[in-house]
C-alpha positions as CSV (number, residue, x, y, z in Angstrom):
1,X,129.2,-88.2,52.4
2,X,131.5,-85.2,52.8
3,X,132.8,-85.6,49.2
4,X,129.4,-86.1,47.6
5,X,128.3,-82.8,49.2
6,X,131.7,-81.2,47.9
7,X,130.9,-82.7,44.4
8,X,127.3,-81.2,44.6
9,X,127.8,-77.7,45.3
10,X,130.8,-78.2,42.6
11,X,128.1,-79.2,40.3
12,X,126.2,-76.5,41.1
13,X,128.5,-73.9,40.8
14,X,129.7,-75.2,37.2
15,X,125.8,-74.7,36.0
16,X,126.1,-71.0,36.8
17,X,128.8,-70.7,35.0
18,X,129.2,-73.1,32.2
19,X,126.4,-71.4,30.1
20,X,126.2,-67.7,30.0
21,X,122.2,-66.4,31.0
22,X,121.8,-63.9,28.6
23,X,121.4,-65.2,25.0
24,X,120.9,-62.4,22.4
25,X,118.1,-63.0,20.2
26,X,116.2,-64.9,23.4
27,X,116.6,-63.3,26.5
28,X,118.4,-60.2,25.3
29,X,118.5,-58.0,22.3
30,X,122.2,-57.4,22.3
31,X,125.1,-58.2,23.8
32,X,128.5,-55.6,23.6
33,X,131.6,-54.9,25.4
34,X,131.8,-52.0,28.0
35,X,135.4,-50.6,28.5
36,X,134.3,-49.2,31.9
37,X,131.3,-50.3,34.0
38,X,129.7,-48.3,37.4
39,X,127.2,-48.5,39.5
40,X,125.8,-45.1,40.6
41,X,123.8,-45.5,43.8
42,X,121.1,-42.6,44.6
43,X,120.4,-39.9,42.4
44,X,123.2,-37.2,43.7
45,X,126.1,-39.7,42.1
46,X,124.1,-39.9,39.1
47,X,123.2,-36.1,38.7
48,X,126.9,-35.1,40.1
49,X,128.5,-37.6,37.4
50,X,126.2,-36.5,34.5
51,X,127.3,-33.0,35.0
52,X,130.4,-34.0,34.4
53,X,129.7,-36.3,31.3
54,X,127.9,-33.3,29.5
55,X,130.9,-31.2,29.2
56,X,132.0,-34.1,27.0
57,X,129.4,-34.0,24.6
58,X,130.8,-33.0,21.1
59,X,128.6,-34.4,18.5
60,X,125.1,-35.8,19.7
61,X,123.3,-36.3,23.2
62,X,120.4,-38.2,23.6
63,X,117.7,-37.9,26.7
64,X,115.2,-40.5,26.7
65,X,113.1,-40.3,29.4
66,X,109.6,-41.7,31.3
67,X,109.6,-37.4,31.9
68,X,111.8,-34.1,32.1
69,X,112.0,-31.8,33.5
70,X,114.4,-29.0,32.5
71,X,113.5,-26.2,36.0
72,X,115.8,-29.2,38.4
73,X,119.6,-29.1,39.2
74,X,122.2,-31.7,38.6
75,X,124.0,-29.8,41.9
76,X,121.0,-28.8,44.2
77,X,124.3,-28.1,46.9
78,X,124.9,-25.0,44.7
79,X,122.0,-22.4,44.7
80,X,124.2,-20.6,42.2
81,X,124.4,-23.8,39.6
82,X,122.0,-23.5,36.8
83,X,118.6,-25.6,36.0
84,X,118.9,-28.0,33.6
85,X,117.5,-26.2,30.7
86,X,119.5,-23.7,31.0
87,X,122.6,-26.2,30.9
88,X,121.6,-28.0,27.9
89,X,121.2,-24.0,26.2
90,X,124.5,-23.1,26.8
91,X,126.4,-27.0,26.1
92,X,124.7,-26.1,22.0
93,X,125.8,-22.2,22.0
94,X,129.4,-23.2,23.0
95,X,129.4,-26.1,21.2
96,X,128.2,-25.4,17.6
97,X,128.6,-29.5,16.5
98,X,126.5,-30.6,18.9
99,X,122.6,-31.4,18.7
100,X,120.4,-32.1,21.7
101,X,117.4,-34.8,21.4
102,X,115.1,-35.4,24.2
103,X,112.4,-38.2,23.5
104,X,109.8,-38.3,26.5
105,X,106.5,-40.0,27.0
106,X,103.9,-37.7,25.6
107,X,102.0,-38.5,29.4
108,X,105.1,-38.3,31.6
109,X,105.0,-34.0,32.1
110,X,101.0,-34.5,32.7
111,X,101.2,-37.6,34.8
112,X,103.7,-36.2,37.0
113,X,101.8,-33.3,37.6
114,X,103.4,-30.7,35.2
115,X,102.0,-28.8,32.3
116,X,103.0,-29.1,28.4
117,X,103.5,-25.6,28.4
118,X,106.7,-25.9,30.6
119,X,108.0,-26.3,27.0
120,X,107.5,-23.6,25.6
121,X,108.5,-20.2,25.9
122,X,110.9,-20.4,28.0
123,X,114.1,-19.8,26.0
124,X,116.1,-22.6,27.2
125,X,114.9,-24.2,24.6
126,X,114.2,-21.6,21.4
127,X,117.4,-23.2,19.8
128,X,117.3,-25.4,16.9
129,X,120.0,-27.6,17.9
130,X,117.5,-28.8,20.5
131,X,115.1,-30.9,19.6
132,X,112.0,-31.9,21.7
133,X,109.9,-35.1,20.5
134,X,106.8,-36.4,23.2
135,X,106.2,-40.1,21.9
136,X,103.1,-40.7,21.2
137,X,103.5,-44.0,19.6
138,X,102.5,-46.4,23.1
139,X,100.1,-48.9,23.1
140,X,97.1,-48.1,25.2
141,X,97.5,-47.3,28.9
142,X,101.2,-47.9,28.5
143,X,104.0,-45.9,29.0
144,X,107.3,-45.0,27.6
145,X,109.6,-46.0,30.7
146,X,113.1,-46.0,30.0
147,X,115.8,-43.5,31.7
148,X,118.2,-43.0,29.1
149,X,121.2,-40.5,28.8
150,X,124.1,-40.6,25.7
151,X,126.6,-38.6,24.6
152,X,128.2,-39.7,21.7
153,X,127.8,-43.1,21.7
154,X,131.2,-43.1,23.7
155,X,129.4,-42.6,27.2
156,X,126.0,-43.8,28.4
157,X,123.7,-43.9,31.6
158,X,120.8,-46.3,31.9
159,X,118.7,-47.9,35.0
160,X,115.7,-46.4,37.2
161,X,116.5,-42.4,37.0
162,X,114.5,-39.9,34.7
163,X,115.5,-36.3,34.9
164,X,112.9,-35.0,36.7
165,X,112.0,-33.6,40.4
166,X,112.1,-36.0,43.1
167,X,115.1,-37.8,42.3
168,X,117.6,-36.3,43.8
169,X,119.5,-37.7,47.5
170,X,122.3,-39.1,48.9
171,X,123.2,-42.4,50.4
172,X,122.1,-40.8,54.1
173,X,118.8,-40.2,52.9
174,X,118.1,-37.7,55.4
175,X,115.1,-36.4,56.7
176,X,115.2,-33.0,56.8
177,X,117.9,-32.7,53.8
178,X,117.0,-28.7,52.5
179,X,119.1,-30.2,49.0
180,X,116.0,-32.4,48.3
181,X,113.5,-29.5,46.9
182,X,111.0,-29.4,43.9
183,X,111.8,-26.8,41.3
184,X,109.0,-24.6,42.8
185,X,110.4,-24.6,46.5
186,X,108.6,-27.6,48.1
187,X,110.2,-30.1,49.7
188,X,110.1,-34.0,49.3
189,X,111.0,-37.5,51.3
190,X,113.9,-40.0,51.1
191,X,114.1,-41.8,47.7
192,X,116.7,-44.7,46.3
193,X,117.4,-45.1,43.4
194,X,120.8,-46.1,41.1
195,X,122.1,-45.8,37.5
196,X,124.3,-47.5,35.6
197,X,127.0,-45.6,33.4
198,X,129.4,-47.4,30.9
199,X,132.1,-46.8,28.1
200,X,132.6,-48.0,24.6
201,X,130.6,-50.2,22.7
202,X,128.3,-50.7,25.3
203,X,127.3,-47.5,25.1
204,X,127.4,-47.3,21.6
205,X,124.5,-50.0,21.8
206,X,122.3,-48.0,24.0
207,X,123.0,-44.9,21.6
208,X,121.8,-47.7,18.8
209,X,118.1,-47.7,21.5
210,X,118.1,-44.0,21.6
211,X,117.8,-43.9,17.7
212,X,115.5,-46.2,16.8
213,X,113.0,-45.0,19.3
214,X,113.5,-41.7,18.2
215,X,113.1,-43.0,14.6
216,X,109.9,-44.5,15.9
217,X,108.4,-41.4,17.5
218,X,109.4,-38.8,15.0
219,X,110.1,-40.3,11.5
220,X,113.3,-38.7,11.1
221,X,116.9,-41.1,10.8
222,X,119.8,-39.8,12.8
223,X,123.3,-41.5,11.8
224,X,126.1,-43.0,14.3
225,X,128.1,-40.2,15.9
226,X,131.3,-40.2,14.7
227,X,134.1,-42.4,16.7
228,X,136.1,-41.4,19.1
229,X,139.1,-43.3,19.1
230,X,141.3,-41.2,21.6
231,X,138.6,-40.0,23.7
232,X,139.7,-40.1,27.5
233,X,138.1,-42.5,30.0
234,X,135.4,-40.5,32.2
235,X,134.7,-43.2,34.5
236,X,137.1,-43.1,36.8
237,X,136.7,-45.9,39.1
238,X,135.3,-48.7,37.3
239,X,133.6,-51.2,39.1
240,X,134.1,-53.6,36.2
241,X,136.8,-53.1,33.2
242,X,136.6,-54.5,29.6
243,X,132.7,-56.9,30.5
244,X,130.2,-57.7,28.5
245,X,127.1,-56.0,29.0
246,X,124.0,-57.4,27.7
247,X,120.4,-55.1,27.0
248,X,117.3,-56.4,27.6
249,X,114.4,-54.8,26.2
250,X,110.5,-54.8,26.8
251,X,108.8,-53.2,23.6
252,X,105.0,-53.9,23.4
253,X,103.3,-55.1,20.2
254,X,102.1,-52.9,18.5
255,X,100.4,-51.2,15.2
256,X,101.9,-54.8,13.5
257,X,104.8,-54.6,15.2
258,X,106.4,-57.1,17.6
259,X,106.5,-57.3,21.2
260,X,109.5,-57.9,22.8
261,X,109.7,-58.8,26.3
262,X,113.6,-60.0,26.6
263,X,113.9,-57.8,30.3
264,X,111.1,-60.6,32.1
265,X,112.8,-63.5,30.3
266,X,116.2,-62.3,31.9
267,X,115.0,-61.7,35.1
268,X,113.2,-65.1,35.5
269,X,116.5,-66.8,34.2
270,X,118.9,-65.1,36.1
271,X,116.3,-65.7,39.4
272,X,116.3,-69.5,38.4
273,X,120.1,-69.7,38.1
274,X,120.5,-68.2,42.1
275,X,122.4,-71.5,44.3
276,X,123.0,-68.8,47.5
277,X,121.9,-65.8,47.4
278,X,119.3,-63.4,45.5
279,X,119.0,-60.1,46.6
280,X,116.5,-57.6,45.0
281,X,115.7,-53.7,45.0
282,X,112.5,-52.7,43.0
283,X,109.9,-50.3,43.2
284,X,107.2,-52.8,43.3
285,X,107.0,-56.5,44.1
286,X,103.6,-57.1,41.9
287,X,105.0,-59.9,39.4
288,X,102.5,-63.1,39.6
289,X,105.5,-65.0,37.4
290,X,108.7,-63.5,39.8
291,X,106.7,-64.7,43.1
292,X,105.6,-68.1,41.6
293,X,109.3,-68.8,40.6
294,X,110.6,-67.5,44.0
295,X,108.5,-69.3,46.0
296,X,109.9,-72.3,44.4
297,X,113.3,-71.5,45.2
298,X,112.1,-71.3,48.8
299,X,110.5,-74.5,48.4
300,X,113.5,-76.3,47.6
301,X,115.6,-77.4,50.8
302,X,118.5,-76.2,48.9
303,X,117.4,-73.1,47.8
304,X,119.1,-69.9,47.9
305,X,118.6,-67.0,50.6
306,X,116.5,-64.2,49.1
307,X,116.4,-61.0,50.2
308,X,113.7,-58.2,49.3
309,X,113.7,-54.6,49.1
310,X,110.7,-52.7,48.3
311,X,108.7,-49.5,48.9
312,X,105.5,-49.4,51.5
313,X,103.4,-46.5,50.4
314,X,101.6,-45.9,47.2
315,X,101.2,-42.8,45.3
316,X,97.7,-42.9,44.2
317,X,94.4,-44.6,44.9
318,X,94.8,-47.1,42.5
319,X,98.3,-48.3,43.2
320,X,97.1,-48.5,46.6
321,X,94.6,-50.4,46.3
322,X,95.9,-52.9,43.2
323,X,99.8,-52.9,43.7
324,X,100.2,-52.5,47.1
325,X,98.0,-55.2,48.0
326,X,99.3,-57.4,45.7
327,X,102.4,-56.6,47.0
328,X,101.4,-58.2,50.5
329,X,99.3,-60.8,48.6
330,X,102.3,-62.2,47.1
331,X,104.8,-61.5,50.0
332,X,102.5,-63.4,52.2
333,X,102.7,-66.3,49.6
334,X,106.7,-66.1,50.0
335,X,106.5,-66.4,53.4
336,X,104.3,-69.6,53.4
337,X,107.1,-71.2,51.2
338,X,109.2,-70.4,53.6
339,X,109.7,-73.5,54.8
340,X,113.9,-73.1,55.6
341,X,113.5,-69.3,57.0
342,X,115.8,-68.0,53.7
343,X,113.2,-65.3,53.6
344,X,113.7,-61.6,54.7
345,X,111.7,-58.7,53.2
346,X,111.0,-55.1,54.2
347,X,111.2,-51.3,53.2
348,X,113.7,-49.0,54.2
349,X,113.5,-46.3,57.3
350,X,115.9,-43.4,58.6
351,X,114.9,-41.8,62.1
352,X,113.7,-38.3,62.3
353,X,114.8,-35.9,64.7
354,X,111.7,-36.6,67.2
355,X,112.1,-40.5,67.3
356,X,109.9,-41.1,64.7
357,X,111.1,-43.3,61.1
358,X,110.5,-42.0,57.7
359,X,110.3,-44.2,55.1
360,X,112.8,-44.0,52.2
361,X,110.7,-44.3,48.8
362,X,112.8,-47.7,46.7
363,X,112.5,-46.4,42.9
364,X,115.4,-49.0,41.9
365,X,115.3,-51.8,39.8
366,X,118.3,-54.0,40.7
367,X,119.1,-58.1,41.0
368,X,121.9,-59.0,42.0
369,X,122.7,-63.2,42.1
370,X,125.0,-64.9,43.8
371,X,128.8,-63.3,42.6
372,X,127.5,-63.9,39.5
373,X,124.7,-61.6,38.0
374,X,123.5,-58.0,38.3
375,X,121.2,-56.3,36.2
376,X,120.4,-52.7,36.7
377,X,117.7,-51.1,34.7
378,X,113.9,-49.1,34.4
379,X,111.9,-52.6,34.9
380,X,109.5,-52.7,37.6
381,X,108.4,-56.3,39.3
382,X,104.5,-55.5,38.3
383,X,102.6,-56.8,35.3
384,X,103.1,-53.5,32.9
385,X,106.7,-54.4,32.9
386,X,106.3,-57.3,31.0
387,X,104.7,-56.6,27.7
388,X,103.0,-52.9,28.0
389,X,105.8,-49.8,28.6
390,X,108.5,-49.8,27.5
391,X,111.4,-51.0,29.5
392,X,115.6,-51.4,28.9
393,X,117.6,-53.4,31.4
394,X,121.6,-53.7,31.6
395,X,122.9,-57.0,32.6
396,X,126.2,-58.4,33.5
397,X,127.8,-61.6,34.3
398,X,130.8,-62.4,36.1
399,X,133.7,-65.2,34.9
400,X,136.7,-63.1,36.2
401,X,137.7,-63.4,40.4
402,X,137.7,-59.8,39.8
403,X,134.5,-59.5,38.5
404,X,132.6,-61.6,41.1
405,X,134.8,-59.6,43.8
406,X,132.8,-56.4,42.3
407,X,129.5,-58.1,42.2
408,X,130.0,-58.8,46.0
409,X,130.8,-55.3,46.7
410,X,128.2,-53.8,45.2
411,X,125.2,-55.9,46.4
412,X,127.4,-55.0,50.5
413,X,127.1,-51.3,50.0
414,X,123.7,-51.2,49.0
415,X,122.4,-53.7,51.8
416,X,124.8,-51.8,53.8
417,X,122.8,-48.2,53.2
418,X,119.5,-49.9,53.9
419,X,120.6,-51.5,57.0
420,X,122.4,-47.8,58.4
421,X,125.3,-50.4,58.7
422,X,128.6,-49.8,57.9
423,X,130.2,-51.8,54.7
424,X,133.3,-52.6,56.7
425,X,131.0,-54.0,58.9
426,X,128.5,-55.9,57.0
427,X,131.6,-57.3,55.0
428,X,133.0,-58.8,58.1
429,X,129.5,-60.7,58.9
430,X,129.4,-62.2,55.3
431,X,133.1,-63.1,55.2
432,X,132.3,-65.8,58.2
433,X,129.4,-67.3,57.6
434,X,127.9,-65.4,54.0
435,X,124.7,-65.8,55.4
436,X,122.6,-62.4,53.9
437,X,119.7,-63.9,56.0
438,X,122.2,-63.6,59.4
439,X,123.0,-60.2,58.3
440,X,119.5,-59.0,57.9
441,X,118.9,-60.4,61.5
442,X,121.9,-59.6,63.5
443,X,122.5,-55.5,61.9
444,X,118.6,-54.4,61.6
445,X,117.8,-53.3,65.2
446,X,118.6,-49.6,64.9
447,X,116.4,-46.6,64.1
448,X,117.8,-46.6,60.6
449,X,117.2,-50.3,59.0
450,X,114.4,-52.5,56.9
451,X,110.7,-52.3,58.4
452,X,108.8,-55.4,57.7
453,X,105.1,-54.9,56.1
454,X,103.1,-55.9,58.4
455,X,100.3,-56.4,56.8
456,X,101.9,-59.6,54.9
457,X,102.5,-61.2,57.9
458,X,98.3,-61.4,58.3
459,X,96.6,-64.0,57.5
460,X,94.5,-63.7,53.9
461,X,94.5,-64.1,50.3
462,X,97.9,-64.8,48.3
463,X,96.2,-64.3,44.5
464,X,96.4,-60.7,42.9
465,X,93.5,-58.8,43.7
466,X,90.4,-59.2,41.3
467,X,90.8,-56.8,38.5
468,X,94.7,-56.7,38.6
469,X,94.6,-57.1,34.6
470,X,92.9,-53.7,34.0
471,X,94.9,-51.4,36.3
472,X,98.3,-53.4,36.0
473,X,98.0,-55.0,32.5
474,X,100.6,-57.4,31.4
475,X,100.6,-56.8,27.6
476,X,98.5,-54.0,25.3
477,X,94.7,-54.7,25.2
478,X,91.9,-53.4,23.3
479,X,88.7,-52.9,25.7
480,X,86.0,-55.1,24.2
481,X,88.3,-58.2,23.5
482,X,89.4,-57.9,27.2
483,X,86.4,-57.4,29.0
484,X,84.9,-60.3,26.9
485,X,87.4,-62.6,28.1
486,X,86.7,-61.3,31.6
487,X,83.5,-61.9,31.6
488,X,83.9,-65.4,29.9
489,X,86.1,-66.5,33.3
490,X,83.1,-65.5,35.8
């Protein structure tokens, strides 16, 4: 019996591995080698390490972008350091090769609460080697929602980050952090978030993303930068060396034009492939498909644990009342396929001064499964995601010792930051027994930890709430067609 369960996980293990999960052409758009792979957890690494990477621009950089906004700081610890306008003005008057192109959706500054004007006339700007294009070209109540930064094709940053306010914070997420202020003084809460940063072709791909949107948007072709053969490593301490990193897209159809929707493909794969362990960050947990597909995993007696990571409170009315709910909706349908207790979800809290918690907003996007899978990226687990914004996800998949060793450590030091545990710590739990579910239970009883929604643990409906499909759509929609069909169902 012993060697027939030794057999099985064997078997098991050689179906993770045997066949790679991201397929370019299927559940990818392309698949290219980084040189140098990190992970970038909370916006304070990212901003500190794109500081850095802009002094490196030579020839092109590319900011594609849900929004911008050019009055922030990359180094809020310096009051002296300037906005980032006023950075990108002085990179093109140093640097007379080098062009600046920032694609944004044409909504993003108005959504977010911001005027068009912020554009104009304010002389970080007035340069012609910076360009400004807002993308129009969306399919109806969709959105252009990819965080993108490349310079030169030789470096590039991708995941859940836009340059914008309320991005910024470190790793303690604290309270009553002064750093974490809004261009025009004000102050705002906790937020996680990461971004992923790579070398070479990799990034040389995402460059290839960058151009054809801006193609797309503005009509106008802009050519390869020119390589950079002897160009010095900026990453440097890789979590991964010499991978393969594979881009999923979501691109909605539109004006003729294909739909592409390889990010939700790869994410229901790589959930299907988890044997142990599948541990998720994301903004939203709204996805009818992920839950269905998860549930089943919890279903099967030899399922993997999963652990969930998700933000509490909404922004708007809307959200509240569509996303949020269906966010309990479908947790509460997890928990009744909990038939093994695998299941541990909640949002993240740091303790204020008076013995209160504070919620830390989760803006990241992250999977991470088993020691063998991480994507990082700007897709959501809601219906838009899917088939309506715009959406680019970086995946990876480990076949090295080395590589799986990396996965590990990533996935410990963010469950680590949630859980105000220590990675040394957390690392000795998992090393005896690798239980994430024993972790959860035995490290979460501080003031800092995972809160668990309460209002999933009620008893009520586990279906999305009635008119989900016209405030989250899954794909672009044209009113009358839509609301025929809705009225067709009852």
């Amino acid at each position: 019996m012993k060697h027939e369960r030794l057999f099985s996980a064997f078997k098991r293990r050689r179906s993770t591995t045997a066949h790679p999960i991201a397929r370019p052409g299927d559940n990818a758009w392309r698949t290219a080698r980084a040189d140098r792979f990190a992970l970038l957890i909370d916006g304070a690494a990212y901003y500190e390490a794109l500081d850095r990477a802009l002094d490196d621009a030579q020839e092109q950089l590319w900011i594609v972008g849900w929004d911008f906004n050019p009055d922030i700081r990359l180094r809020p610890d310096d009051p002296d350091s300037p906005t980032l306008g006023h950075r990108l003005r002085t990179l093109v008057e140093e640097k007379p090769g080098l062009t600046v192109r920032i694609l944004v959706w044409a909504m993003g500054p108005i959504y977010s609460g911001k005027s068009l004007k912020m554009f104009s006339g304010q002389g970080w700007n007035e340069h012609e080697r910076i360009e400004i294009c807002f993308d129009t070209r969306h399919a109806i109540r969709g959105s252009h929602h990819q965080k993108i930064v490349v310079i030169d094709d030789h470096i590039a940053f991708a995941g859940g980050i836009d340059l914008t306010a309320k991005r910024w914070d470190t790793p303690e997420h604290r309270p009553d952090d002064p750093r974490r202020t809004l261009p025009d003084g004000g102050l705002y809460g906790p937020v996680h978030d990461a971004q992923s940063v790579v070398e070479g072709a990799a990034a040389a791909a995402i460059g290839d993303i960058a151009r054809r949107r801006w193609l797309r948007a503005s009509r106008k072709r802009v050519a390869h930068a020119r390589p950079r053969p002897n160009a010095a490593h900026f990453i440097t301490e890789p979590a991964f060396r010499n991978i393969d990193v594979s881009l999923a897209r979501t691109e909605p159809g539109l004006r003729g034009r294909k739909g592409r929707n390889e990010a939700m493909r790869l994410t229901l794969d790589a959930l299907s492939r988890g044997r142990r362990h599948i541990y998720i960050e994301n903004q939203y947990f709204a996805s009818r498909k992920i839950a269905r597909l998860l549930c089943e995993k919890l279903e099967d007696p030899n399922g993997p644990e999963i652990v969930i990571i998700t933000t509490r409170s909404s922004h708007g009315f809307l959200e509240r009342v569509v996303l949020g709910a269906n966010r309990d909706r479908l947790l509460r349908k997890l928990m009744a396929s909990d038939r093994y207790g695998r299941l541990r979800t909640g949002f993240p809290v740091v303790p204020r001064a008076d013995g209160t918690a504070e919620e830390v907003i989760v803006h990241s996007k992250i999977i991470v499964v088993d020691d063998l899978f991480l994507r990082v990226g700007s897709s959501n687990f809601n219906q838009r995601s899917e088939k309506l914004d715009s959406e680019l996800d970086l995946a990876l998949e480990a076949h090295r010792p080395e590589d799986r060793a990396a996965i590990l450590a990533l996935r410990t030091r963010l469950f680590a930051e949630h859980l105000g545990a220590s990675e040394e710590v957390l690392s000795a739990i998992l090393s005896g027994n690798g239980s994430l579910t024993a972790a959860f239970d035995q490290l979460n009883v501080g003031p800092r930890g995972l809160r668990p929604f309460e209002d999933a643990r009620k008893d009520g409906p586990t279906d999305l709430v009635p008119g989900t499909d016209l405030v989250d759509p899954r794909e672009p929609w044209w009113p009358l067609p839509r609301l025929f069909r809705l009225f067709a169902r009852g």
